[in-house]
TORROMAR-287164 format. One line per field, with one value per residue (C-alpha): residue number from 0; x, y, z. Coordinates in Angstrom, 2 decimals, padded with zeros to 5 digits. Layout:
// TORROMAR-287164
n	NUM | ...
c1	X | ...
c2	Y | ...
c3	Z | ...
This chain:
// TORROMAR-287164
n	0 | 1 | 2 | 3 | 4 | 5 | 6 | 7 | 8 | 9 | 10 | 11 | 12 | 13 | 14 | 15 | 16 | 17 | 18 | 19 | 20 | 21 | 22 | 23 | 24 | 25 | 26 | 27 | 28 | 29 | 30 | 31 | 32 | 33 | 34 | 35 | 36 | 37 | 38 | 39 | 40 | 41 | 42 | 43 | 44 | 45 | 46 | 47 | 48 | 49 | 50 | 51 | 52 | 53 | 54 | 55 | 56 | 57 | 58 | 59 | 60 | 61 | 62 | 63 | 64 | 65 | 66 | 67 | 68 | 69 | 70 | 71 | 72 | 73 | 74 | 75 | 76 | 77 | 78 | 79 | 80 | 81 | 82 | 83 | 84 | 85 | 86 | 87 | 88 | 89 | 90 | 91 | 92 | 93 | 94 | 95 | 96 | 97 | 98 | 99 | 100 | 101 | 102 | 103 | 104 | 105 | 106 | 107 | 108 | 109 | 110 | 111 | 112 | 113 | 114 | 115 | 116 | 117 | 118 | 119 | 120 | 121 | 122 | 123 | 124 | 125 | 126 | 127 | 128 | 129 | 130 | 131 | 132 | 133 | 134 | 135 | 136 | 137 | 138 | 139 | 140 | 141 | 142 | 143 | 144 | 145 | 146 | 147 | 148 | 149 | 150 | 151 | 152 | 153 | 154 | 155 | 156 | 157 | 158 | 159 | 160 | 161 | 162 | 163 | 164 | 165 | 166 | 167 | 168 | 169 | 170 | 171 | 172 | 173 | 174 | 175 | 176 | 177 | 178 | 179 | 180 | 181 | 182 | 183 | 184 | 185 | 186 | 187 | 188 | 189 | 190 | 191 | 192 | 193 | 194 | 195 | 196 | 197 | 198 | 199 | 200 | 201 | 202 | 203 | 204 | 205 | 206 | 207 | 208 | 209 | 210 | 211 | 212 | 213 | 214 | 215 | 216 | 217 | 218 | 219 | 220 | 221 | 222 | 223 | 224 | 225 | 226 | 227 | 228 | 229 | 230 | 231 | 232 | 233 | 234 | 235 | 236 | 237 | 238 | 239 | 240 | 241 | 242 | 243 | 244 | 245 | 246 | 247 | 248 | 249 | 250 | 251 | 252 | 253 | 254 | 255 | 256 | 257 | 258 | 259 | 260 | 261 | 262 | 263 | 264 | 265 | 266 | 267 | 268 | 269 | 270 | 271 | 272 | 273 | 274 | 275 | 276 | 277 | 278 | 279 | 280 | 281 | 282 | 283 | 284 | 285 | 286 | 287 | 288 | 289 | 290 | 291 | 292 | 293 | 294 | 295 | 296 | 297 | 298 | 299 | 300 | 301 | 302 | 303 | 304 | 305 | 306 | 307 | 308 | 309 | 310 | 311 | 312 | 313 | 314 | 315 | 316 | 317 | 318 | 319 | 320 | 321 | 322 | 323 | 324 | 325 | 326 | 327 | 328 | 329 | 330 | 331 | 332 | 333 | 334 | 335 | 336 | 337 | 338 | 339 | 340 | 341 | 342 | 343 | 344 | 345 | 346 | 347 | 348 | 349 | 350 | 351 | 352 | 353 | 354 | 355 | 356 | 357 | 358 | 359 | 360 | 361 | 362 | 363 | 364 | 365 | 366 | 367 | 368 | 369 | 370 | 371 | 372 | 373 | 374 | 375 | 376 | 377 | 378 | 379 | 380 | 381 | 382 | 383 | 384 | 385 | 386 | 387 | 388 | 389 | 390 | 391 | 392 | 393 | 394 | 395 | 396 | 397 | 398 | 399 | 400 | 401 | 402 | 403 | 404 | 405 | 406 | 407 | 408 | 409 | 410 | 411 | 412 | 413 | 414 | 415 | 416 | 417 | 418 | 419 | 420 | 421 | 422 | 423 | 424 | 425 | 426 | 427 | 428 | 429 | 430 | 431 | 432 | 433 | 434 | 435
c1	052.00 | 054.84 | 056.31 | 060.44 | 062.22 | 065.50 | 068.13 | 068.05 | 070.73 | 073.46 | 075.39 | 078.89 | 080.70 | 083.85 | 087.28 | 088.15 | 087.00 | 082.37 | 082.60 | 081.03 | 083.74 | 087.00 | 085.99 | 085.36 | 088.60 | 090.70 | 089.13 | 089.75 | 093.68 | 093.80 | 094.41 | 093.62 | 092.29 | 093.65 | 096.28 | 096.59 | 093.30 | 093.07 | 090.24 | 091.13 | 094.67 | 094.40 | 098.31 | 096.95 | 095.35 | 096.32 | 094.91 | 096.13 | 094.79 | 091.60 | 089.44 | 089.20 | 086.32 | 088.55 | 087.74 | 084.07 | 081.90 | 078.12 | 079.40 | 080.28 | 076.50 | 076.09 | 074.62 | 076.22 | 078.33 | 077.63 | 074.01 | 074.86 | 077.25 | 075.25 | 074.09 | 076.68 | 079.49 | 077.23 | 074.48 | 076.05 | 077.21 | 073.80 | 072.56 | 075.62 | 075.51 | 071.54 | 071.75 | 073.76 | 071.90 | 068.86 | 070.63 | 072.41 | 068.96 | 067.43 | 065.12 | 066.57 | 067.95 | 071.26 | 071.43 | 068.14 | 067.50 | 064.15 | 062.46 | 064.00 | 061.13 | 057.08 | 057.21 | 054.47 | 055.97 | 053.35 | 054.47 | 058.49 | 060.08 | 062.92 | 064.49 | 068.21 | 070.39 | 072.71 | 074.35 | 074.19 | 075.66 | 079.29 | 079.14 | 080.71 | 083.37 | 084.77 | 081.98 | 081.23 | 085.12 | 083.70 | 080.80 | 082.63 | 085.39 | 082.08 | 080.68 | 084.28 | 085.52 | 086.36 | 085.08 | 087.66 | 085.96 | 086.09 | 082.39 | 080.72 | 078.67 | 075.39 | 073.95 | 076.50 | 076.95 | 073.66 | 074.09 | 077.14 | 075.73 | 072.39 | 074.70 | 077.45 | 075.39 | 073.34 | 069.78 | 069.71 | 073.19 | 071.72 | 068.79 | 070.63 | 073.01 | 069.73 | 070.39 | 067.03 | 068.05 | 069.45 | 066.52 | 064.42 | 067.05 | 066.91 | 063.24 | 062.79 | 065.28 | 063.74 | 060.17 | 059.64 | 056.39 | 055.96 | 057.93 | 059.90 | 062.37 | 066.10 | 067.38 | 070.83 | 071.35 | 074.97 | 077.44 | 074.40 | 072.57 | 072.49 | 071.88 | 068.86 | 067.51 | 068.10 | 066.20 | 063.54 | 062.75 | 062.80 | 060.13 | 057.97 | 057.66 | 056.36 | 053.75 | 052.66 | 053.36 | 055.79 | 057.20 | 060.15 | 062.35 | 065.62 | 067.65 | 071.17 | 072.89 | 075.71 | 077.75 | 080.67 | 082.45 | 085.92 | 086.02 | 087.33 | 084.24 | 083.79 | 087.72 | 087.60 | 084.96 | 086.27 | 089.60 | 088.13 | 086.79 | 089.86 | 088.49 | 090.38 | 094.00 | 097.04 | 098.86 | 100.13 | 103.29 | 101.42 | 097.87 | 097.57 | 098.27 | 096.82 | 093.25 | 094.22 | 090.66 | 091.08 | 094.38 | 096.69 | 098.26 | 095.28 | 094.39 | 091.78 | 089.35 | 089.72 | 087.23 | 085.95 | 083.20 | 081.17 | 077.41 | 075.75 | 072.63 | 070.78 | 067.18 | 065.04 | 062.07 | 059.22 | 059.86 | 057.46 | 057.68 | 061.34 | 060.35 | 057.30 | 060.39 | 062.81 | 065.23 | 068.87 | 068.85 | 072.10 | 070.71 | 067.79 | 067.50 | 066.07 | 066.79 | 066.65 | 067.22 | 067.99 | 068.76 | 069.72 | 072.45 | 070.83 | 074.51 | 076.34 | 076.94 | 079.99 | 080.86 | 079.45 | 077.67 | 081.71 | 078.78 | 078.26 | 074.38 | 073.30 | 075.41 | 074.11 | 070.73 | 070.52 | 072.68 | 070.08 | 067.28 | 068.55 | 068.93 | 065.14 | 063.87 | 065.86 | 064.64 | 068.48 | 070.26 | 074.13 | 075.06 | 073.89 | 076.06 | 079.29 | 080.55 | 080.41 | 080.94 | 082.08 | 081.46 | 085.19 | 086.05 | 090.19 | 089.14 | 090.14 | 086.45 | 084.73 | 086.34 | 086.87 | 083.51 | 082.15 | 084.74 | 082.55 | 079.38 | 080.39 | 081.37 | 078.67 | 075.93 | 077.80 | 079.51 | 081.87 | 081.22 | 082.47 | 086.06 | 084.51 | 082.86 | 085.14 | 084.70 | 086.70 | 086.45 | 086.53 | 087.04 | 090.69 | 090.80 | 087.72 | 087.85 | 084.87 | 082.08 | 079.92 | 076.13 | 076.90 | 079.39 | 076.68 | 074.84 | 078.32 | 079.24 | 076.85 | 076.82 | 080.11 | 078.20 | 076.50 | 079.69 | 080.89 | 077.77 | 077.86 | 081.62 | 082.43 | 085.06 | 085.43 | 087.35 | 090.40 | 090.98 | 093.86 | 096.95 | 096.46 | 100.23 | 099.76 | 096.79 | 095.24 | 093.98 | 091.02 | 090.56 | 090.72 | 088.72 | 089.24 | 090.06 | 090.76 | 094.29 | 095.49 | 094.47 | 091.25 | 089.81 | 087.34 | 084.97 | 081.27 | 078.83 | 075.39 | 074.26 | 075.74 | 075.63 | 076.78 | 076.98 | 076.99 | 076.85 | 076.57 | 077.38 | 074.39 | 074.47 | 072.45 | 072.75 | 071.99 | 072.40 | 071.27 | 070.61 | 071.34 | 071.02 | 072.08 | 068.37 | 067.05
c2	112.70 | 112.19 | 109.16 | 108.68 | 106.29 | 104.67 | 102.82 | 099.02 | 097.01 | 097.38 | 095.07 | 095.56 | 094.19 | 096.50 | 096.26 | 096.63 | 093.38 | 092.06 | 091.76 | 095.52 | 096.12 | 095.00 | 097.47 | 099.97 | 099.20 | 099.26 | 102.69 | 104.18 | 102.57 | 104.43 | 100.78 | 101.13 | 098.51 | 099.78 | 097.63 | 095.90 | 095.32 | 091.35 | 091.06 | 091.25 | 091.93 | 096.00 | 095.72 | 098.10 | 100.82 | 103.96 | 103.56 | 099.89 | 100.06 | 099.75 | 098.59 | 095.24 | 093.17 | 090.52 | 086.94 | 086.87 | 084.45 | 083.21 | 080.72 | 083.94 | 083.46 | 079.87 | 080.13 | 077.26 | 079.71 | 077.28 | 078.25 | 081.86 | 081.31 | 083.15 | 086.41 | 089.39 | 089.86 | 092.90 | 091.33 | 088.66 | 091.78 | 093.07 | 089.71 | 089.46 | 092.57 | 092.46 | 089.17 | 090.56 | 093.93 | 091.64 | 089.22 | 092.27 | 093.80 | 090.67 | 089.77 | 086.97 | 083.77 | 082.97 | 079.18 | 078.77 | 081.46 | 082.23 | 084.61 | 085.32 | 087.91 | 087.19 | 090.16 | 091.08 | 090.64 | 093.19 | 095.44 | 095.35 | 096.46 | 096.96 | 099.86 | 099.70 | 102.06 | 099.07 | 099.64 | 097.67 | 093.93 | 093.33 | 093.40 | 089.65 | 090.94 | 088.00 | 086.73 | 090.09 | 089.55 | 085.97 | 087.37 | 090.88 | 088.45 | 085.97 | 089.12 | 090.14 | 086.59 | 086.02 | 089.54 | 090.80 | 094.50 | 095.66 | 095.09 | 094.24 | 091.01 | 091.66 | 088.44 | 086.15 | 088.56 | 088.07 | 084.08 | 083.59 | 084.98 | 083.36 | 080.14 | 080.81 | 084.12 | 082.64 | 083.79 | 083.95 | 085.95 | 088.37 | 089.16 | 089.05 | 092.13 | 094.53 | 096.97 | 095.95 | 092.39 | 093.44 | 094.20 | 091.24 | 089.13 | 090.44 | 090.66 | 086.94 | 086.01 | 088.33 | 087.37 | 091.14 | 091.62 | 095.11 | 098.41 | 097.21 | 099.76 | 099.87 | 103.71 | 104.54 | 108.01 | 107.71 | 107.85 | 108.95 | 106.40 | 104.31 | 107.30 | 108.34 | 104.94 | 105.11 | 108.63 | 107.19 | 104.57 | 106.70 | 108.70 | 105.33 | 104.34 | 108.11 | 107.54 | 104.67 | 102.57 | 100.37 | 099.63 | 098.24 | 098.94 | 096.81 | 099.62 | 100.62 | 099.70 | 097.48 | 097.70 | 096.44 | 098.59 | 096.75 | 095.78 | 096.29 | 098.01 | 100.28 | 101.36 | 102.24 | 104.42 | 106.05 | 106.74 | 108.40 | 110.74 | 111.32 | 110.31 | 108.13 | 108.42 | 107.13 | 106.68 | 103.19 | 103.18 | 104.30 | 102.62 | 102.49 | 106.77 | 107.36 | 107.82 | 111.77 | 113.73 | 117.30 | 117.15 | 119.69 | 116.98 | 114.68 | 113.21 | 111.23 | 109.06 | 104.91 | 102.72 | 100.43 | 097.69 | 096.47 | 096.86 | 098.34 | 097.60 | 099.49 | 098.79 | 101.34 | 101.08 | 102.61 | 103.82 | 102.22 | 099.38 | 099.27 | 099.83 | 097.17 | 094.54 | 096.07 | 096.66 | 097.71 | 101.47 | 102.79 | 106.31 | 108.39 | 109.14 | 113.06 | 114.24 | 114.24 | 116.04 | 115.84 | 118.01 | 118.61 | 120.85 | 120.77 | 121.38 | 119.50 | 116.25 | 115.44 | 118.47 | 119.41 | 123.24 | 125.91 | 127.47 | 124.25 | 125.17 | 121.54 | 120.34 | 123.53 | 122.67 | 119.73 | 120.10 | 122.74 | 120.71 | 117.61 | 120.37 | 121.58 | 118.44 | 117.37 | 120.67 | 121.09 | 124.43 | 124.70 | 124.94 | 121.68 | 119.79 | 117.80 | 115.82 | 115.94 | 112.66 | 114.25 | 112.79 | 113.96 | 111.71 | 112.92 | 114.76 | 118.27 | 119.44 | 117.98 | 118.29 | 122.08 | 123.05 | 120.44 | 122.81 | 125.65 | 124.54 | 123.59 | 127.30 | 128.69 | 127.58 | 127.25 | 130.55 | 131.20 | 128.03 | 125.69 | 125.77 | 124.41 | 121.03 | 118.43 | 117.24 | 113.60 | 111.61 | 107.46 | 107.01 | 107.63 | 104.19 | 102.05 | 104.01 | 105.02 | 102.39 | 104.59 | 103.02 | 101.38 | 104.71 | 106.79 | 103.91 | 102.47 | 106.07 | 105.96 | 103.45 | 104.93 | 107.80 | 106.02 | 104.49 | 107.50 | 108.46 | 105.50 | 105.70 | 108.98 | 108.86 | 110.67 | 108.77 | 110.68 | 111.75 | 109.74 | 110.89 | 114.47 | 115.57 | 119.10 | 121.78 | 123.10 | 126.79 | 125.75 | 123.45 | 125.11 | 122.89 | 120.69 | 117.50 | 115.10 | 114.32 | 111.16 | 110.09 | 109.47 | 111.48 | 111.83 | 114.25 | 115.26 | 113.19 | 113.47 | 115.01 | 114.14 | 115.04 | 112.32 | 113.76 | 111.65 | 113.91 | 111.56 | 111.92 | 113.66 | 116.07 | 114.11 | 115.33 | 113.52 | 114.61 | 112.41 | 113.67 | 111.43 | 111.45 | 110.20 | 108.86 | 110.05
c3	172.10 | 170.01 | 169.41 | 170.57 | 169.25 | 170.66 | 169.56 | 171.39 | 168.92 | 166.88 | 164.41 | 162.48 | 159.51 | 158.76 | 157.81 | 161.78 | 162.60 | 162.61 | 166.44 | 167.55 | 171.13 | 168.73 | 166.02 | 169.27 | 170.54 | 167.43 | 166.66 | 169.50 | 169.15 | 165.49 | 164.09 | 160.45 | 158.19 | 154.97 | 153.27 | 149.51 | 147.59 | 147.57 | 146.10 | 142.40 | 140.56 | 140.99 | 139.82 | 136.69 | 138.79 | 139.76 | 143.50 | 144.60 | 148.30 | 149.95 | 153.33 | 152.67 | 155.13 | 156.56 | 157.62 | 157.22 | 155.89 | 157.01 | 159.19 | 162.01 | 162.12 | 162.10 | 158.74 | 156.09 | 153.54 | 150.73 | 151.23 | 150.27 | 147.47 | 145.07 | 147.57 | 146.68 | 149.38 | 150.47 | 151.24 | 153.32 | 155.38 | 155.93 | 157.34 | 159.45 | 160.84 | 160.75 | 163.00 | 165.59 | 165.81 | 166.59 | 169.11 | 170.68 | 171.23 | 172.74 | 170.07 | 168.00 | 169.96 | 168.11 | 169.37 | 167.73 | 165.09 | 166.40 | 168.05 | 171.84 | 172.44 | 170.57 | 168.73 | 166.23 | 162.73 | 161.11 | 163.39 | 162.45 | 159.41 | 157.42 | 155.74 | 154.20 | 152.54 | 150.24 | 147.04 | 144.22 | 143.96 | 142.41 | 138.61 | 137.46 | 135.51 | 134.42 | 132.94 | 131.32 | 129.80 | 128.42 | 126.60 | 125.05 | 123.56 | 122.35 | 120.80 | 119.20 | 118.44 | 114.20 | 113.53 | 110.81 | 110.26 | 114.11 | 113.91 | 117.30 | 117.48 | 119.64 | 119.15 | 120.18 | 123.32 | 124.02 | 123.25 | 125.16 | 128.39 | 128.43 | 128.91 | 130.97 | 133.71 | 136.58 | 136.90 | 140.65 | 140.52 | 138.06 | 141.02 | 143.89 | 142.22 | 143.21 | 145.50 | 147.41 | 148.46 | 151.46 | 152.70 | 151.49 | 152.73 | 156.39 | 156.28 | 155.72 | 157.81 | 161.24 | 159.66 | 159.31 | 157.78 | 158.03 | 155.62 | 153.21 | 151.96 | 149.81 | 149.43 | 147.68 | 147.91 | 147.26 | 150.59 | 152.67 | 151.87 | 155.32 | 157.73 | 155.32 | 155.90 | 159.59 | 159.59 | 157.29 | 159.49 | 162.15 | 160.70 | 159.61 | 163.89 | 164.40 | 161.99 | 163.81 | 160.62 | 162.48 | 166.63 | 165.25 | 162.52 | 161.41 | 160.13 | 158.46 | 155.09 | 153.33 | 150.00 | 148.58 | 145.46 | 145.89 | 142.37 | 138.69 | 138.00 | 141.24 | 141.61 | 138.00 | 138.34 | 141.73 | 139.91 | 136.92 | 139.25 | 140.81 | 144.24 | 145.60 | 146.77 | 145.43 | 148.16 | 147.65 | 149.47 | 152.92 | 153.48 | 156.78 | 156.24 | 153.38 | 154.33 | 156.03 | 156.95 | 157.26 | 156.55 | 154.19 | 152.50 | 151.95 | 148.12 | 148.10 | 149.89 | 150.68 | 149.63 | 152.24 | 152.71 | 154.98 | 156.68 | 160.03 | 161.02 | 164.17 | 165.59 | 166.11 | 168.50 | 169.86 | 173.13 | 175.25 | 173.42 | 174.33 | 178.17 | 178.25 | 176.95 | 179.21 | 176.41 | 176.86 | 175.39 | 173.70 | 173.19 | 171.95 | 168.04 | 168.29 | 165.00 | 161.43 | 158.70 | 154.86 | 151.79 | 148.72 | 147.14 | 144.00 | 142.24 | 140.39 | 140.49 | 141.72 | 143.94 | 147.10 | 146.53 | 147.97 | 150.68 | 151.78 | 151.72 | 151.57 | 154.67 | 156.34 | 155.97 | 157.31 | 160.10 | 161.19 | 160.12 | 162.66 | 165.28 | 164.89 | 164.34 | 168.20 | 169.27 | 170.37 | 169.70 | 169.08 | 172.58 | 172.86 | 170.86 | 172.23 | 169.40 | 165.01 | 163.57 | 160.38 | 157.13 | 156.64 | 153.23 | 152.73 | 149.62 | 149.03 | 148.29 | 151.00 | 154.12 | 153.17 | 152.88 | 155.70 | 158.08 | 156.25 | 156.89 | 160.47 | 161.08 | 159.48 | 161.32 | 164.79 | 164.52 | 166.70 | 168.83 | 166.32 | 167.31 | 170.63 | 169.53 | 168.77 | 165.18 | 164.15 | 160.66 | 161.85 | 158.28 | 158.59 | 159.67 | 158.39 | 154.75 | 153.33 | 153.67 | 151.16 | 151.10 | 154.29 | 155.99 | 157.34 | 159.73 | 161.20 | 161.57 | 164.19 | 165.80 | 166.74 | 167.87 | 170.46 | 171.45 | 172.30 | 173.95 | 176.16 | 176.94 | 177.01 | 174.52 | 171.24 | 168.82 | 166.89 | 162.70 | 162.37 | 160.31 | 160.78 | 160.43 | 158.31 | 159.88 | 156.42 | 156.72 | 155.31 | 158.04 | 161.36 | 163.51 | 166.44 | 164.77 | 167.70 | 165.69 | 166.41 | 169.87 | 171.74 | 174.12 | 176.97 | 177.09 | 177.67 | 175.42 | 175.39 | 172.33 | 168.91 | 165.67 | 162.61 | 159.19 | 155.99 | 152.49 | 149.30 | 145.21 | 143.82 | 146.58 | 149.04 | 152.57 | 155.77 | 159.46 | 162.48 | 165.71 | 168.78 | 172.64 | 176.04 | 177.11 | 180.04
């Protein structure tokens, strides 16, 4: 028999708050978490604004923040957010960071979808002018580059920037012995790691997997590189409005931070603990536009796919579906041809399901968007609430959908779709369920 799997924890870090019913709440409120990068002097730039993660450090954990002084800000996310998926689903004991259930540690794994630690540009600054220091002829000095940051750049630093250390870091502190495994497929990077660990408890490789992502690109480095591609907005003036899904007037998406972290168990093994189940993950699917780049393919043939895919994999059809956690970025591109793909595959049911973008308030989490995404999902499952795409002011006529503009609603749940499409053309769709 097939193996289900079901979702029995869930953990937050986001620029709504780290506690999992405030973030609900303020979401639900339209409460945006956009405002003034703080972060570093973004004076120079032409997007000034971002989703800042506010007032967290290790100690929300009980964990001494001196101890993690040299673990990238998105790593610490993924072990805060990690911890309270686990003490949420009854497994870790918070007072005494052990075990609160005996659990097998061969038997539980971990598989994240985290970006890549925060380049030290300040240091990098230190060894460019070292390498350009006394040089008359414009001529670039490799060796004293080389020289200046062997003495000044911190070994441990340097390792802790890999994108895997998210995982290695939750795995040692859960004593997860089992899967080990870091994807970064761009902005779908998370919800391919949830569906990926999915996949590793039907294979009977695994009972339990600690799953999600985290990242962090809320620096010189990361906003340069998001403004040469024209991505983000430039909406200064407005933050809290500038992140506008769907909408006619949107420019660009917000750059956010942060980490979600879900566990994913074997059914029965959820039932022998007695485990609180949130919902039933049913489906999964992931493809490739095999474009360009930087563009999503006009037919949307990627986002099609694996919207489809997800729905065979649930064995749902399109009448089933209640709710589309849209990827929904606030670029031009995107949430065109996501509004195409949605109507191409649901025909002339699409105007039916309600479709909303959360990341008109939280910004774009990219590694880490796709697994908070849904957990909002199963919010909604377990509520019966679909939150709204805030700051939809202008209807596009590209973008004919029911939005959910700018208020909650209540409505039928049980079967959801969550969309995440990355850079690269990656595209993930997860499937989840009411459990009966």
């Amino acid at each position: 028999m097939k193996r289900r799997v079901v979702i029995t924890g869930i953990g937050l870090v986001t620029p709504l708050g780290h506690e999992v019913e405030a973030v609900w709440r303020k979401l639900l409120n339209g409460e945006s978490g956009v405002g003034p990068i703080t972060l570093f002097d973004a004076g120079n730039f032409p997007t000034k604004i971002a989703a800042e993660v506010k007032d967290f450090d290790m100690s929300v954990i009980g964990e001494n923040p001196a101890d993690w002084e040299l673990q990238d800000r998105h790593t610490q996310f993924a072990v805060g957010a990690g911890f309270k998926a686990m003490v949420d689903a009854g497994l870790w004991d918070a007072a005494t960071k052990s075990k609160a259930f005996p659990y097998d540690s061969e038997r539980i794994g971990v598989y994240t979808g985290a970006g890549e630690g925060k380049q030290d540009f300040d240091k990098f600054t230190q060894m460019v002018l070292a390498g350009v220091d006394g040089k008359a002829d414009g001529q670039f000095d490799m060796g004293k580059f080389i020289e200046k940051g062997i003495t000044i750049l911190n070994p441990v630093r340097e390792l802790e920037q890999e994108p895997h250390m998210s995982a290695a870091h939750l795995a040692a502190m859960f004593q997860a012995y089992g899967p080990n495994v870091n994807c970064l497929t761009a902005c779908a990077a998370s919800a391919q790691a949830v569906g990926e660990a999915v996949q590793i408890i039907k294979r009977e490789e695994a009972d339990l997997m600690i799953a999600g992502g985290a990242h962090s690109m809320i620096h010189p480095f990361g906003v340069t590189g998001f403004n040469l591609l024209t991505a983000l907005s430039t909406n200064n003036e407005n933050p809290h409005g500038a992140s506008r899904p769907f909408d006619k007037e949107r420019d660009g998406f917000i750059l956010g931070e942060g980490a979600a972290v879900v566990i994913l168990e074997e059914l029965e093994y959820a039932k022998k603990r007695n485990a609180k189940i949130y919902a039933e993950l049913v489906g999964y699917g992931a493809t490739s536009d095999a474009f360009r780049i930087t563009d999503i393919h006009p037919e949307g043939r990627g986002a099609v796919g694996c919207m489809k895919m997800a729905l065979e994999d649930a064995k749902l059809t399109i009448n089933d579906v209640d709710y589309i956690n849209a990827h929904g970025t606030s670029t031009s591109v995107n949430d065109r041809v996501e509004t195409l793909a949605i109507k191409t595959l649901f025909g002339d049911r699409a105007k039916q399901i309600p479709v909303s973008s959360t990341k008109s308030v939280t910004g774009h989490l990219v590694a880490a968007a796709g697994a908070s995404e849904l957990i909002y999902c199963l919010l909604a499952i377990r509520d019966g609430i679909l939150p709204p795409t805030m700051n939809y002011k202008t209807p596009d006529p590209d973008c004919d959908l029911d939005y959910v503009p700018n208020k909650a609603r209540k409505a039928k749940c049980d079967v959801v779709l969550s969309n995440s499409f990355g850079f690269g053309g990656q595209n993930v769709t997860l499937a989840v369920k009411r459990f009966q």
